[in-house]
Phi, psi and omega in degrees: 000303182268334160219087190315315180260038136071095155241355159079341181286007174275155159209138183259139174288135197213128187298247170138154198235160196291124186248171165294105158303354186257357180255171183078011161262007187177168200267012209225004193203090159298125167329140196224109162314155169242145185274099195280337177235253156215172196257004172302149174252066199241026139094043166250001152305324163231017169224354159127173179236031149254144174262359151276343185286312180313298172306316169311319163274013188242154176254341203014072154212121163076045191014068178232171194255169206299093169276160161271188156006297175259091193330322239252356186200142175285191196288160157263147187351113175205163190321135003258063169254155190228080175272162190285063167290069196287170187238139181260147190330329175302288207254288212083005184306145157206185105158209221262003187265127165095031217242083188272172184256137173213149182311318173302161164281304175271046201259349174277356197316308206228178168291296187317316186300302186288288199293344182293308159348270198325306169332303182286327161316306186261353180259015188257266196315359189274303187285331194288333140332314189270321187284323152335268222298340196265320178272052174273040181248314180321146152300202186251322199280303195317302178329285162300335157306287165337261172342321183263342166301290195322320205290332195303328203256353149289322172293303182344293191298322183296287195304325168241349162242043194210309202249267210327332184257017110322306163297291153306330180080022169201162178270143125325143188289189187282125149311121181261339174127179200282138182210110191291339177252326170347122101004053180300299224320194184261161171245159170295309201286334198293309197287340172291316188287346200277308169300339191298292197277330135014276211285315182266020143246041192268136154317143150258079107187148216229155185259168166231123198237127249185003175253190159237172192265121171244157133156232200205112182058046186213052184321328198276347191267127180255154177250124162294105195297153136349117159204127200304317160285058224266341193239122179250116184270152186274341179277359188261255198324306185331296213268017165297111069053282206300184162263099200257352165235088200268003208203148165319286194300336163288324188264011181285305180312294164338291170349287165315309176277329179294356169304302190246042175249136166271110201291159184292149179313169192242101176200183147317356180241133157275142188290189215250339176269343173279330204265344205231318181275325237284162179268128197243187194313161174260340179294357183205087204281339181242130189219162153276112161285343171297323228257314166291333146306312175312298201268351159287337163311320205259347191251324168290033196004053175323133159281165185320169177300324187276337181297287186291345182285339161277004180275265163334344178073007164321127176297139171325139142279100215246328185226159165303333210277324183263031182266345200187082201274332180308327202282275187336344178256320154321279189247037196319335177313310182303310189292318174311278166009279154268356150297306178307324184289335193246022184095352188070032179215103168341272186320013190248318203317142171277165195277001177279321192278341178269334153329266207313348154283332172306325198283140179194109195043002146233170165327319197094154174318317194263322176286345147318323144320273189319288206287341183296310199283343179278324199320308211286344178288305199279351146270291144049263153252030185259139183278313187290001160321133188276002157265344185285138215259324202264354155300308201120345202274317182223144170296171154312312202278316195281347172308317191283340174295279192322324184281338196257014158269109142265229184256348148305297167335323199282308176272013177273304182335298189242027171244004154063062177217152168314133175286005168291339185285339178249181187265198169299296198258073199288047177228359182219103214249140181261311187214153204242139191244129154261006175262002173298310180336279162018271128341304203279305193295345160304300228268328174306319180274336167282327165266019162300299186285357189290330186301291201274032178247028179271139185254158194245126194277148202256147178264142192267126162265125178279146167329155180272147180230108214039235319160080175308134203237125140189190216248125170269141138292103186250343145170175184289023202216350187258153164272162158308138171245168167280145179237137131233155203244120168236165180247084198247182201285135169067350161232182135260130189212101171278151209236161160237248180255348187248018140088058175267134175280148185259300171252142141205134180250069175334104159271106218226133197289141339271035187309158175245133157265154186243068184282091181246118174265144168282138177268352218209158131102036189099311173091040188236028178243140190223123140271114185240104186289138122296114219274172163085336229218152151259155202317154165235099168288143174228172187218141174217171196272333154208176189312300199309318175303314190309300197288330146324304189290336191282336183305303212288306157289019145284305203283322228243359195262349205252333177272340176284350170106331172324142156248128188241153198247163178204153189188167199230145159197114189322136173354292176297317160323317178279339200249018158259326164312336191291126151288096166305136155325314192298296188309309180342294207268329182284341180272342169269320185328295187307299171330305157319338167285293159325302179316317189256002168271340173317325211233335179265184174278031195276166156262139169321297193303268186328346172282353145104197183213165190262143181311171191288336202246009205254036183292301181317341187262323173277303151334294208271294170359307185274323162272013175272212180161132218273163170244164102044246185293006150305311172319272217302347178313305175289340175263335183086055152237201168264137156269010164268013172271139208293349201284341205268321184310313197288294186305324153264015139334275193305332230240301159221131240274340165293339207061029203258021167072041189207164186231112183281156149260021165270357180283293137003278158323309188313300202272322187282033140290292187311324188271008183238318172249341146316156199269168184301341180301301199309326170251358148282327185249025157264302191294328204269304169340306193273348184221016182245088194296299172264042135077032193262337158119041173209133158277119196269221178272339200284279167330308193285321183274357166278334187282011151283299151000301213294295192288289221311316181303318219267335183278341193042067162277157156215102196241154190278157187266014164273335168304278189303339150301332168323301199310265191336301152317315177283316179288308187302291174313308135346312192248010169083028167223039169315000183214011165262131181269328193233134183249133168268168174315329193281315163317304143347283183287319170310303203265025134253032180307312177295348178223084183256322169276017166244334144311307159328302197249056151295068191243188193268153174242114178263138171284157191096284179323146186236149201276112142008140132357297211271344160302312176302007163272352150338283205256021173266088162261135169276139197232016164254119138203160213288203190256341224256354218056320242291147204254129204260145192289159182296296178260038173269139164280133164272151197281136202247095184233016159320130192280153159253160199227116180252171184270133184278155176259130128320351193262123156003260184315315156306297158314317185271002214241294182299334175301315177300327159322307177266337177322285185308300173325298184301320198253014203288004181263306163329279167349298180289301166339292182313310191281310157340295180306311167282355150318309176305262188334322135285011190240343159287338167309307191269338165309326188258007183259318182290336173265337188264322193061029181285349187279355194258353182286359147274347150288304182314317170294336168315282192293346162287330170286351135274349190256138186305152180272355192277350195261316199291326179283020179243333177276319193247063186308323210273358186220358150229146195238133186298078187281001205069021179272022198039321165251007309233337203247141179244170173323328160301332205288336206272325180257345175249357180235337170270172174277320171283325183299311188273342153297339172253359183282334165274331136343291188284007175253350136320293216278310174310308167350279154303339176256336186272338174285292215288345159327165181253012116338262197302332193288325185306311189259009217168079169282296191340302187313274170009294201275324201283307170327305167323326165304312183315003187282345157330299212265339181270336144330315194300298197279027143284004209220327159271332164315315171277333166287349173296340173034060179288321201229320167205159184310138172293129182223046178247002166289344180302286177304345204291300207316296149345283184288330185284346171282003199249300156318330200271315136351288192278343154325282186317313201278009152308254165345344182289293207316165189274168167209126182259132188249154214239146197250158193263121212265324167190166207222150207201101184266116175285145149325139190077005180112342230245130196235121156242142177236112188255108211253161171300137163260111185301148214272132172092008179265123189251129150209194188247153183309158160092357169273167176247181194187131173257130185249184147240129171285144205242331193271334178262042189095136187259005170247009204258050161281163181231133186271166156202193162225146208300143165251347169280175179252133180257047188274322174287144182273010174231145196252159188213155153231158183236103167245146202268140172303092184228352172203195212271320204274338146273014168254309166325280200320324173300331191276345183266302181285011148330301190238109187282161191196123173110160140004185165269345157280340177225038186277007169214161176272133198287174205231176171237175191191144183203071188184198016282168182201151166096132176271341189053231172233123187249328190257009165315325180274009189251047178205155173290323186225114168256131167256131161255139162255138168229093193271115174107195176273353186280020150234019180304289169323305195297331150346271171347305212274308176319318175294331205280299197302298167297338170294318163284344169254019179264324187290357177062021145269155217289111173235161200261321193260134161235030151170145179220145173258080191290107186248119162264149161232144174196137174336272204250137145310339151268018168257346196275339151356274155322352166269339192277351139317297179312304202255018118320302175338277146357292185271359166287308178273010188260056174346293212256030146089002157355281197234137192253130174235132181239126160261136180225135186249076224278340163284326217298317173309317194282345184235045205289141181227181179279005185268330163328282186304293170286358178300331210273306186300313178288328180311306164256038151275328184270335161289322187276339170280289211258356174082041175217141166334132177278322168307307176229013166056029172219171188281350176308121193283141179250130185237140192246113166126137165336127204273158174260106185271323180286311161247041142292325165242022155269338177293337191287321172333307214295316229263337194215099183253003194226019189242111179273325198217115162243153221258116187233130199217103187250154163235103170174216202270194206275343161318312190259349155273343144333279159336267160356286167292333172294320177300330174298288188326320174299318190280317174279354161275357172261051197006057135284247181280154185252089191287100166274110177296091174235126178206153189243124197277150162213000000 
C-alpha cells in the first residue's frame, strides 16, 4: 500500500512515547514509559483516574452521574476535562462537538469506545436509581459512592472472569486473596502484546442491529431495519469527528451489533483497514498499524522472542519451524519469509512478530503467558479488589451477586431488549447465519442507491423587484464598491446603499448597446458599453442574478426602441475592454492636449501621447459629450459657479443639457485664435443673461463678480460700484444705463493685447510663451505715483517663468529631489537611528539567538501536540488533536504571545500618531496615544513574567530610566499654568482664525518667536505650537491659525461663537513660551531683504509690525528700509495676511517697507478669468491705486521672484549700502535659491549680502 514497487525509500511518522524524566540516563537506569493514568481495573475508564476528574463527571444530585439534554447521555465535554479529541483525516475538523464527558480520556476516539462509555454511563446511574428507591435516607455522595463501588466491581468481574477466559481460552486460577508484595504495575511487553494482538481480530466492519431475533431456533439472528449506515466501517468510524452516536437507538443497535459481530480469526493476518487504512498523524492521515507496532516494541525497548519466552520460563524455540509447527505445514512461505527478513537467525526475531506467529486460533503460548500474568497481578495486588472480603466493600452474598453479572445482564439492564436477543456469553457467537449476510447486502444496495437518487435543486432566478445588488468594477487598482442597479423607462440608474445615485445612463434611439458576459469564472460578470458613457462593469455572486439582470435589460432595452449586440469573452479579456472612469478622464486629458496643440504654440511632443491601441477610443471620445459638471471639472471651478452656468450656456447650443465637442471647439477657437472683436463679443455674449442684446450695470458687476469670486477678494459693493462708475465713466458712458456690443468692445479698447492672447485654461494645457509679457510690470513705485525718471535706476522685479517639463522621468527626478532637499535632516536622523538599531539588533540576535523565535513559532505551529506537551508540560495537555493549536493561538491566547501582539500594536500606535503627518493632522490622537506608554510598561513586565522560555530580566533595564522619568515627571507637574482669557476671536478667510489674547504680566519676547497654547476646552494636555503676529510693543499677543487639521478646525469651531458675559465669552487658553530666536539682527543692516516662502511668512508679520511701529515712535533704528518678497503657491492663502500688512502700509509714513508678492502657479494656468481679473485690476489701481487681488498698494508679480537680479538691481538702487542683510524663511528649495543668489552676488566684490535663513 505504502510503497507498491518495494523500493524501501517510504517512512511513516511515528510518535515515541512519554517515559520518566527521571529514567533513561545511563545503561544501569533504562528508560522507563510512564503511565499517564493508572494501571488499576478500579472504573477509571468511567469516573475518571482523578478526583476532580471524578467531580467534573458528576450532577450531585440523587448520586448520578451528569446528562445532557437527553438523559440516555452525558454532558458534553467541557473544561477541565481533557478528553482525546484526535481530528479528522478527511477534513481536519476537531475540537469538543460531539465529545461526551467520560472517565477514559480517549473514551470519544472511536463509536465503539463512546458507545461501551455510554453503557457504563446509564448502568452507574441505572444502580444509582435502584439504590435511591431502596435508600431514601441517603445522600447524594452516599448514592454515588455505593453505585459506583458496585458498577466498578462489575467491571472488575466482567474484564476477568468473562471477556479474559474467552479470550485466552483458559481460566484464571482461583483468588486466593490480597497479596501485598505483588507486583501490580504494567510491563511493556503486557501493553505491546494486548495492542499487537488485539489488533488481528478487529473486523473492517462492525453491524448495527436494529431488531428483534427472527426465524425458528435461530436466536443470534438479527434483521436489519433500513438505515443510512447499517454498517460502522472501522477505518471510517476511528477517524469521525462528528457525533456519531446521536439518539439512544444508535446506541442501542451499536450495542447490539457489536454483540453480534464476528471477530477475525486470532492468526498472523490483519484485515486491510488496521494494515493499510488505520488513521495516523494528520499531515500523513494513513499508517500501518502492524509497522507501528512493531517500532513501538523497539521505543519500549522489548526483548527478543526467544528472550522472553525464557524470561517467562517457556520451552526454547531452536528452529522456525517450531514457533507454529500447524502454520508450517499450511503455509510455510510466511515462516521462509520471516526468516529470510531477520538472516535465518532465531535470536533477531522480535518478540511481536513471533507471538503472532506462534499464535492459531488463540493467542498463543507466549502472548497468553503475558496477558494471563499482568491480569493475576493486577488482581491480586489490588487491596480494593471487589472479592477481597477483608476490605469491607462487599458482603459474601453481594460478591456472589456480582460473579454471576454478566455483560449481557448489564445490557439487558440498560438497553431494556429481551434477553433472548442476545446469547449468554456476548464475547463468544457459537453459530454463525448465512441469510443474516444475506439481509445486510440487500439493505446495504438499497440504501446506496437511495443515496445516490438524491436530486440536486436547481436555482430559480428571480425577477428584479427594486433594485439588483451587485458589485461595480472600477478598474484594476480600484476596489469593488456594492451597487443597486435599477432599471427605469429610458435610463440606468446605480445606486450605492444609501440610494445615493452614483450613475445614470441614459437611454435614448437611436443608440447601440454592446452587452459582453464572462465566459469563465462562474459566468457572473457583465459589460455594458454605451455610446457617450465609459463602461459600467458588474459583478454578482452567481450566474443565475447575472442572467435576471440581462432579461431584464433585454425588456427594458427593447421597450425604449434601443438594439442591443450581446458576445461572450473571458473575464480576464472583458475587463482589459472596458473603459474605466480613470482611462477615460486620461484619455480626454491627453486628447486636449492634441487639441490645443492645433490652435497654441504648444509642442507636439509636450502634448503627451496616446496609447498604441487607442484609435477605437478616440472615436468614442470625439462622441462623447460632457455634462454640466465634467465641464466645470476640467475649468477647476464649481458647477454652480456663474462664470461655468454663463459658458456653458452659451457653448450649448442644441440645448440638450450636454456640451460636444465641436460645441467645445466652437469656443476655444474664439478664445485662442479670434480677434479682440471676437472675443470681446464671446465675453458680451456670455454675460448678456437675458439675452436682449445689451448689458445693463447690473450684468457688468455680476460679471465682475463672477472673477471677483474666483480671487476670493472680499470687496464691498460700494467699492465695486467705484470700480463700475469709474470705468463707465472713463470711457464716456457715465449716463448710460445699459451697453451695447460696440459699447462694450470701446471700453475694452485699451487692453485689446490682453485680450489677444487670452485663453481658456483647461488641466493639462500649458500657457504660450508670449503671456509672459502679461507680467513685465514696473513695480518700484511710489505712493505719490510720481513717474520715474530714465536715469534713476529701477529695482528688477520681473517674475521668471521656467518651461514646464513633461517628461516622467524629469518629474519624478525633481520630486525625488526635493523629497530629499526638504527632508535630508529627517533622512539622517532616521538613517542614523536604524543603524543604531539594527546593529543593535543583530548584536542580540547574534548573542540571543532571538531571529530564532520566529523559526520557532513555525515549528510550533507544525510539531504534534504529544512533542509540544513534553516541551511545554505547563501550558499543554496531549488530548490528540495533534495540531490542536494554530499559530495564532501562540499570539492571541497566551500571555507572552498576546501581550506581545499588544506591545507591537502599542508600539505601531505610537509611532504612527508620532509622524509628523498624524501630529499634523491630530495633535490630540498624538498626545492621547502617547499615553500609552503607561500600558506599555505594564505588558512589558507581565509579558516577561510568564517565563515561557526564561526567567524575566526586564527590571534590569527598567529600573534607571524609570527613576529617571519619574523625576522629570514630578518637575513637570510643578510647574504653574495660568490660564489667559481671549480678548477677541476673528474667523479669516481660507480656514484662518485670529486670535487676540491677555499678554500675560512679565512675559517678554522677541519678534519672529513662537509660543505653544492649549484650548482649556479641547484638553489642558494638547499643546501647539504657532507663531506670534503680534509686535512687541502690543499689549495683547495675537495669532493667525490656519484650519489645517481636526485641533484646528475644532479651535474654529469653538471660536465661532462667543458665549457667557463679557468676561468669559470665549474659552481661555494655556500658553507656553516664547521659544525660538527668529531673525532678530534685521535691525543691525541698512538694507533688509526679508523672503517669506509659503507659511514661512508668518515670522516676519511681527517683525514688519516691530519695524514700523519703531520708526512711527522716532526711534533710533539703524534700517531704512526693507523688502519684503512672499512667494506663494495659490492667491488663497494670503487673505489673512493682507491684514497685516495694510496695517503695516497705513502706518508706514515714511516709505519704509517695499512689499512684492509673487504668485508662482497662476502664470502657468493663466486663463480667460484670469485675464480679465488682471485687466480690472490695473484699471482699479489707476482709480484708488490698490490692488484688486489684496485691496493693497503691494505689487503681485505672477511667476517666480528672480533673486539674482533683484539683488543685483538692489546694488543699483543703494549704491552707497556695502552690506545688506537677507533674511529668508520658508521651505528648503527657496532658501536654497536665496542663497546661491547671494553667493553669486558676493564674488563681484561689491554690496555685500549676509545671508540668514530658517527651513520650515
Amino acid at each position: 500500500m505504502f510503497d507498491p514497487d518495494q523500493h524501501g525509500d517510504v517512512v511513516l511518522p511515528f510518535q515515541r512515547s512519554r517515559w520518566d524524566p527521571e529514567t533513561g540516563r545511563s545503561p544501569s537506569n533504562p528508560r522507563d514509559p510512564a503511565n499517564q493514568v493508572t494501571g488499576w481495573l478500579d472504573g477509571s475508564a468511567i469516573y475518571g483516574s482523578s478526583h476532580s476528574w471524578s467531580d467534573a463527571l458528576r450532577s450531585f444530585s440523587g448520586g448520578q452521574l451528569a446528562s445532557g439534554p437527553d438523559p440516555a447521555f452525558p454532558r458534553d465535554s467541557q473544561n477541565p476535562l481533557l478528553m482525546w479529541a484526535a481530528p479528522d483525516p478527511a477534513t481536519g475538523q476537531n475540537g469538543p462537538r460531539g465529545l461526551y464527558a467520560f472517565g477514559a480520556e480517549r473514551g470519544n476516539r472511536e463509536p465503539f469506545l463512546q458507545a461501551l462509555g455510554l453503557l457504563w454511563f446509564r448502568y452507574h446511574n441505572l444502580w444509582a436509581q435502584r439504590l435511591a428507591r431502596q435508600h431514601p435516607d441517603w445522600e447524594d455522595e452516599e448514592l454515588f459512592q455505593h453505585a459506583r463501588k458496585r458498577v466498578i466491581a462489575t467491571y472488575q468481574n466482567i474484564a476477568v472472569y468473562e471477556w479474559l477466559p474467552s479470550f485466552l481460552q483458559k481460566t484464571p486460577p482461583e483468588y486466593t486473596g490480597y497479596r501485598p508484595f505483588l507486583d501490580p504495575s504494567i510491563s511493556s511487553e503486557f501493553v505491546a502484546a494486548s495492542e499487537q494482538f488485539l489488533s488481528t481480530m478487529v473486523p473492517p466492519g462492525v453491524y448495527m442491529s436494529f431488531g428483534r431475533p427472527v426465524g425458528l431456533g435461530v436466536p443470534q439472528l438479527v434483521s436489519l431495519a433500513p438505515r443510512k449506515h447499517p454498517i460502522r466501517h472501522i477505518s471510517r468510524a476511528v477517524c469521525e469527528c462528528h457525533p456519531s452516536l446521536q439518539s439512544a437507538e444508535d446506541v442501542d443497535a451499536l450495542l447490539l451489533g457489536m454483540a453480534s459481530q464476528i471477530a477475525e480469526r486470532e492468526d498472523h493476518v490483519l484485515v486491510e483497514d488496521v494494515r493499510d487504512f488505520w488513521p495516523g498523524p494528520l499531515k500523513f492521515s494513513r499508517t500501518d498499524h502492524l509497522a507501528s507496532c512493531l517500532q513501538r516494541g523497539r521505543d519500549l525497548g522489548l526483548p527478543s522472542y526467544t528472550k522472553a519466552r525464557a524470561a517467562l520460563g517457556l520451552s526454547p524455540i531452536t528452529r522456525w519451524q517450531d514457533i507454529n509447527p500447524a502454520l508450517s505445514r499450511s503455509n510455510d512461505t510466511v515462516l521462509e519469509a520471516t526468516a529470510a527478513l531477520y538472516n535465518q537467525d532465531l535470536s533477531w526475531l522480535e518478540l511481536l512478530p513471533g507471538g503472532l506467529l506462534e499464535s492459531h486460533r488463540d493467542p498463543g503460548p507466549l502472548f497468553s503467558t503475558i496477558v494471563l500474568e499482568q491480569f493475576v497481578r493486577l488482581r491480586d495486588g489490588d487491596r480494593y479488589w471487589f472479592e477481597n472480603t477483608r476490605n469491607g466493600l462487599f458482603s459474601k452474598k453481594e460478591i456472589e451477586e456480582i460473579r454471576n453479572t454478566t455483560l449481557q445482564d448489564v445490557l439487558v439492564a440498560v438497553i431494556n431488549i429481551d434477553p433472548s436477543a442476545l446469547q449468554p456469553n456476548v464475547f463468544v457467537w457459537h453459530k454463525v447465519s448465512l441469510l443474516s449476510a444475506w439481509i445486510v447486502a440487500r439493505l446495504r444496495m438499497r440504501n446506496f442507491k437511495r443515496l445516490q437518487g438524491q436530486d440536486r435543486q436547481s436555482i430559480v432566478s428571480e425577477k428584479l423587484v427594486g433594485g439588483m445588488e451587485a458589485l461595480e468594477w472600477q478598474g484594476h487598482k480600484e476596489p469593488c464598491r456594492p451597487v443597486l442597479v435599477y432599471l427605469q423607462p429610458g435610463q440606468i440608474r446605480v445606486v450605492d446603499g444609501r440610494l445615493t445615485v452614483l450613475r445614470t445612463i441614459q437611454l435614448q434611439p437611436p443608440q447601440k448597446v454592446n452587452l459582453v458576459l464572462s465566459s469563465n469564472r462562474g459566468r457572473r460578470t457583465l459589460l455594458l458599453k454605451i455610446p457617450k458613457e465609459y463602461d459600467l462593469v458588474l459583478l454578482f455572486n452567481l450566474e443565475e442574478e447575472r442572467q435576471a439582470l440581462v432579461e431584464n435589460l433585454r425588456g427594458a432595452l427593447k421597450e425604449s426602441g434601443l438594439s442591443i449586440q450581446e458576445w461572450e469573452l473571458r473575464e480576464q479579456e472583458l475587463m482589459r475592454a472596458a473603459v474605466t472612469r480613470e482611462q477615460r478622464s486620461h484619455l480626454l486629458e491627453t486628447f486636449f492636449r492634441h487639441l490645443f496643440s492645433q490652435v497654441l504654440d504648444i509642442n507636439q511632443a509636450d502634448a503627451g501621447t496616446l496609447p498604441l491601441d487607442s484609435s477605437q477610443k478616440v472615436q468614442e471620445a470625439l462622441t462623447c459629450e460632457l455634462s454640466r459638471a465634467e465641464f466645470a471639472e476640467s475649468l477647476g471651478l464649481k458647477p454652480q459657479d456663474m462664470f461655468v452656468e454663463s459658458m456653458f450656456s452659451l457653448a450649448d447650443k442644441d440645448g440638450n443639457g450636454y456640451l460636444s465637442f465641436r460645441e467645445f471647439l466652437d469656443i476655444l477657437v474664439v478664445f485662442m485664435k479670434g480677434s479682440p472683436e471676437e472675443k470681446s463679443r464671446l465675453m458680451f455674449r456670455m454675460y448678456d443673461f437675458d439675452g436682449n442684446g445689451l448689458i445693463s450695470k447690473d450684468e457688468f458687476i455680476r460679471m465682475l463678480r463672477s472673477f471677483i469670486e474666483i480671487s476670493n477678494n472680499c470687496l464691498s459693493k460700494a467699492q465695486l460700484a467705484e470700480v463700475v462708475e469709474s470705468m463707465f465713466r472713463e470711457s464716456g458712458f457715465q449716463d448710460k444705463e445699459e451697453l451695447t456690443w460696440e459699447d462694450f468692445h470701446f471700453m475694452l479698447r485699451d487692453h485689446n493685447s490682453e485680450l489677444r492672447f487670452t485663453q481658456l485654461c483647461v488641466k493639462g494645457v500649458e500657457v504660450p510663451e508670449v503671456i509672459k509679457d502679461l507680467c513685465r510690470r514696473a513695480s518700484y513705485i511710489s505712493q505719490d505715483m510720481i513717474w520715474v525718471t530714465s536715469f534713476q535706476p529701477l529695482l528688477f522685479t520681473e517674475a521668471h517663468r521656467e518651461k514646464f517639463q513633461r517628461s516622467r522621468l524629469h518629474q519624478t527626478v525633481q520630486q525625488f529631489k526635493r523629497f530629499i532637499e526638504n527632508y535630508r535632516r529627517h533622512i539622517g536622523c532616521v538613517a542614523v537611528f536604524y543603524a543604531i538599531a539594527g546593529g543593535l539588533f543583530l548584536e542580540r540576535a547574534y548573542f540571543l539567538h532571538s531571529v530564532g523565535h520566529v523559526v520557532n513559532v513555525y515549528l510550533f505551529s507544525i510539531s504534534p501536540l504529544s512533542v509540544l506537551s513534553c516541551l511545554f508540560p505547563g501550558l499543554f495537555h496531549d488530548d490528540g488533536s495533534e495540531f490542536p493549536q494554530k499559530y495564532y493561538w501562540w499570539f492571541f491566547q497566551t500571555v507572552p504571545g498576546l501581550t506581545g501582539v499588544v506591545l507591537l500594536l502599542i508600539l505601531a500606535i505610537m509611532y504612527v500618531f508620532a509622524s509628523h503627518h498624524f501630529r499634523r493632522r491630530s495633535f490630540r490622537g498624538f498626545w492621547l496615544t502617547h499615553h500609552l506608554y503607561i500600558l506599555l510598561y505594564v505588558l512589558l513586565i507581565i509579558h516577561g513574567s510568564f517565563a515561557l522560555i526564561q526567567l524575566p530580566r526586564f527590571h534590569i533595564f527598567f529600573l534607571v530610566p524609570a527613576i529617571i522619568y519619574g523625576g522629570d515627571k514630578l518637575v513637570s507637574l510643578s510647574r504653574k499654568k495660568v490660564e489667559i482669557s481671549v480678548v477677541k476671536a476673528e474667523l479669516l478667510p481660507s480656514g484662518v482664525t485670529h486670535l487676540r489674547f491677555q499678554r500675560p504680566q512679565g512675559f517678554e519676547y522677541k519678534s519672529g518667536q513662537w509660543v505653544r497654547i492649549a484650548c482649556l476646552a479641547l484638553g489642558t494636555t494638547e499643546y501647539h505650537p504657532f507663531t506670534l503676529t503680534s509686535a512687541p510693543h502690543e499689549d495683547t499677543l495675537s495669532l493667525h491659525i490656519r484650519a489645517a487639521g481636526p485641533w484646528t478646525t475644532r479651535l474654529r469651531e469653538i471660536y465661532s461663537a462667543p458665549t457667557g458675559d463679557r468676561c468669559a465669552r470665549y474659552p481661555k487658553l494655556y500658553l507656553d513660551g516664547p521659544f525660538g530666536e527668529g531673525h532678530q539682527e534685521w535691525h543691525k543692516f541698512e538694507v533688509s531683504v526679508l523672503v517669506g516662502g509659503g507659511i514661512g511668512v508668518t515670522p516676519f508679520a511681527s517683525i514688519l509690525k516691530d519695524l514700523v511701529f519703531k520708526s512711527s515712535v522716532s526711534c533710533q533704528v539703524f534700517c531704512k528700509k526693507i523688502y519684503f518678497i512672499w512667494v506663494t503657491r495659490t492667491q488663497r492663502q494670503f487673505e489673512w495676511l493682507a491684514d497685516i500688512i495694510r496695517e503695516v502700509e497705513e502706518n508706514d509714513h515714511q516709505d519704509l517697507v517695499s512689499v512684492h508678492i509673487y504668485i508662482t502657479q497662476l502664470a502657468e494656468k493663466f486663463d480667460l478669468r484670469t485675464t480679465m481679473l488682471y485687466i480690472c485690476e490695473r484699471h482699479f489701481q489707476k482709480v484708488l491705486n490698490r490692488s484688486l487681488f489684496t485691496g493693497l498698494r503691494s505689487i503681485t508679480h505672477f511667476g517666480r521672484p528672480p533673486f539674482e537680479p533683484f539683488f543685483n538691481s538692489l546694488q543699483e538702487v543703494h549704491p552707497q549700502v556695502r552690506k545688506i542683510g537677507v533674511f529668508s524663511c520658508g521651505p528648503p528649495g527657496m532658501t536654497k535659491n536665496v542663497e546661491k543668489a547671494c553667493q553669486l552676488i558676493n564674488r563681484q566684490d561689491r554690496t555685500h549680502f549676509s545671508h540668514h535663513y530658517e527651513n520650515f
